[in-house]
C-alpha positions in Angstrom: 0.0 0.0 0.0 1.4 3.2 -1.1 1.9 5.4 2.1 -0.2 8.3 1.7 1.3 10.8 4.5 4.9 10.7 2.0 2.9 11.3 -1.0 1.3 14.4 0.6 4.8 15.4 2.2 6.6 15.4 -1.2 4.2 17.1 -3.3 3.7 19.5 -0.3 7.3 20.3 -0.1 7.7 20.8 -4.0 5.4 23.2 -4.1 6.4 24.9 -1.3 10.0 25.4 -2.7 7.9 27.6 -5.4 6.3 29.5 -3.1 8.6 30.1 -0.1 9.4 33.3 -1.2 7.2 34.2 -4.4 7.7 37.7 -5.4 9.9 40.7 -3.9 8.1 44.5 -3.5 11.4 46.7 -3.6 13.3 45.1 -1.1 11.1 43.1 0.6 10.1 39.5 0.0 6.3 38.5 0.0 6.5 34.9 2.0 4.0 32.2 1.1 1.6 33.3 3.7 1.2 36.8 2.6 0.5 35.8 -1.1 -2.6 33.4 0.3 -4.0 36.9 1.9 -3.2 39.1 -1.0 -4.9 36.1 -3.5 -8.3 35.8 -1.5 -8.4 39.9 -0.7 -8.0 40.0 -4.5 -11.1 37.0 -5.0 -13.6 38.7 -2.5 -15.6 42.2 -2.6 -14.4 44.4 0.4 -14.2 41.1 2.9 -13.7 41.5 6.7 -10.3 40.8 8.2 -12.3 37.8 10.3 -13.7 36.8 6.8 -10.1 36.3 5.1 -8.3 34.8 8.3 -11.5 32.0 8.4 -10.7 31.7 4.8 -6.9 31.3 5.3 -7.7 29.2 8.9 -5.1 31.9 10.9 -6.0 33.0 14.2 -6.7 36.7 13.8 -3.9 37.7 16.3 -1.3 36.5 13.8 -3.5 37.6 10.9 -3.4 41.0 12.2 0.2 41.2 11.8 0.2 39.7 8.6 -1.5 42.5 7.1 0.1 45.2 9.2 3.2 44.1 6.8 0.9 44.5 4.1 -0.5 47.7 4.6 3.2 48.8 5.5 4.3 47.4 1.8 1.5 49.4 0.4 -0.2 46.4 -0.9 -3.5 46.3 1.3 -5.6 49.1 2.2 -7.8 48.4 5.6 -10.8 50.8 5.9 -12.8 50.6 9.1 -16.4 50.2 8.5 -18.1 53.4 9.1 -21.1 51.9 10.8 -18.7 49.5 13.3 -15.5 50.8 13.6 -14.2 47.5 15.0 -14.5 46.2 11.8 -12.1 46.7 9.0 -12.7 45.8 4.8 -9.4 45.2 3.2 -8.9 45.8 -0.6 -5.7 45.7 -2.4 -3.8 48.8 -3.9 -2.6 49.4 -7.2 0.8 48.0 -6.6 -1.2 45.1 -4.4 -3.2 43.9 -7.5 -0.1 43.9 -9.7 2.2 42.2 -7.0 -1.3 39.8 -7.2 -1.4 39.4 -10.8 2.4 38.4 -10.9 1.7 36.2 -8.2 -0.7 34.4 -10.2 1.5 34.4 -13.4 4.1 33.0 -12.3 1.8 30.0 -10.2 0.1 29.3 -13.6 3.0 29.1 -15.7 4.6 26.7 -12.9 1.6 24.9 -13.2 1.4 24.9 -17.0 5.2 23.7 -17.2 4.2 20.4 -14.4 1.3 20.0 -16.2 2.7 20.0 -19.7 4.9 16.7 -18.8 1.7 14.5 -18.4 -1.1 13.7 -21.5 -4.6 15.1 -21.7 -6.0 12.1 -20.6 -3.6 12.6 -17.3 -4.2 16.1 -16.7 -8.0 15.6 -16.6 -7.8 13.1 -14.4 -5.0 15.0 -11.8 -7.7 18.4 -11.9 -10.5 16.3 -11.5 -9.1 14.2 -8.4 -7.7 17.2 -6.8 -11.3 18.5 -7.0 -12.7 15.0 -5.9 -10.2 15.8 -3.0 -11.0 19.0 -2.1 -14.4 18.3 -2.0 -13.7 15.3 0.4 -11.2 17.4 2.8 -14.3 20.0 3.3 -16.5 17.0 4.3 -14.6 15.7 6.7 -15.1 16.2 10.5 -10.7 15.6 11.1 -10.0 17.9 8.0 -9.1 21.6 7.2 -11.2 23.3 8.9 -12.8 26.3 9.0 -12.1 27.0 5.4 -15.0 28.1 4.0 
């Protein structure tokens, strides 16, 4: 039986080496972490700070700091909301989208490349079990949560 935790570990590590450090912004590196929150700001209208660190299953402590960096970097704008100052919208700037958008590029052409070394027969059947997967991790009760 193939062992399952060393399947998850490899193909977790290989893509992390892509990630660990994705992108600069002048001199400063955006880390892995910071390029989840800058993706799902950019996916989402105006969301909370609670909504994206639910999303990104960080306790909103850390999360807090996170974007601190962010805002600092000039990528992330956080607006309290006029009718409950407690709560704060985040949106990305100018230079947040771009960083974003090169974020992105460069993940799908990484993606393409590993992708491009297997048939259409064996991509279609990687994207559809990753979905089959995905789908399973948010059913279970041990899993992933609270990703929403």
């Amino acid at each position: 039986m193939e062992n399952l935790r060393e399947l998850f570990q490899v193909m977790t590590r290989r893509f992390g080496f892509l990630n660990k450090n994705c992108c600069q912004v002048g001199s400063e590196e955006i880390s892995l972490v910071q390029s989840h929150i800058l993706y799902e700001i950019l996916r989402k209208d105006r969301p909370s700070m609670q909504q994206i660190a639910d999303t990104i299953g960080m306790d909103i402590t850390t999360f807090s700091r996170q974007i601190q960096t962010l805002v600092k970097l000039e990528l992330v704008k956080k607006t309290p909301l006029p009718e409950d100052k407690r709560v704060s919208q985040l949106t990305l700037t100018t230079q947040g989208k771009y960083v974003a958008a090169k974020i992105d590029a460069e993940m799908n052409q990484y993606l393409n490349e590993v992708f491009s070394n297997m048939s259409e027969f064996e991509r279609e059947m990687v994207i559809k079990s990753i979905k089959l997967l995905n789908e399973a991790m948010s059913n279970s009760t041990v899993c992933c949560k609270p990703l929403i």
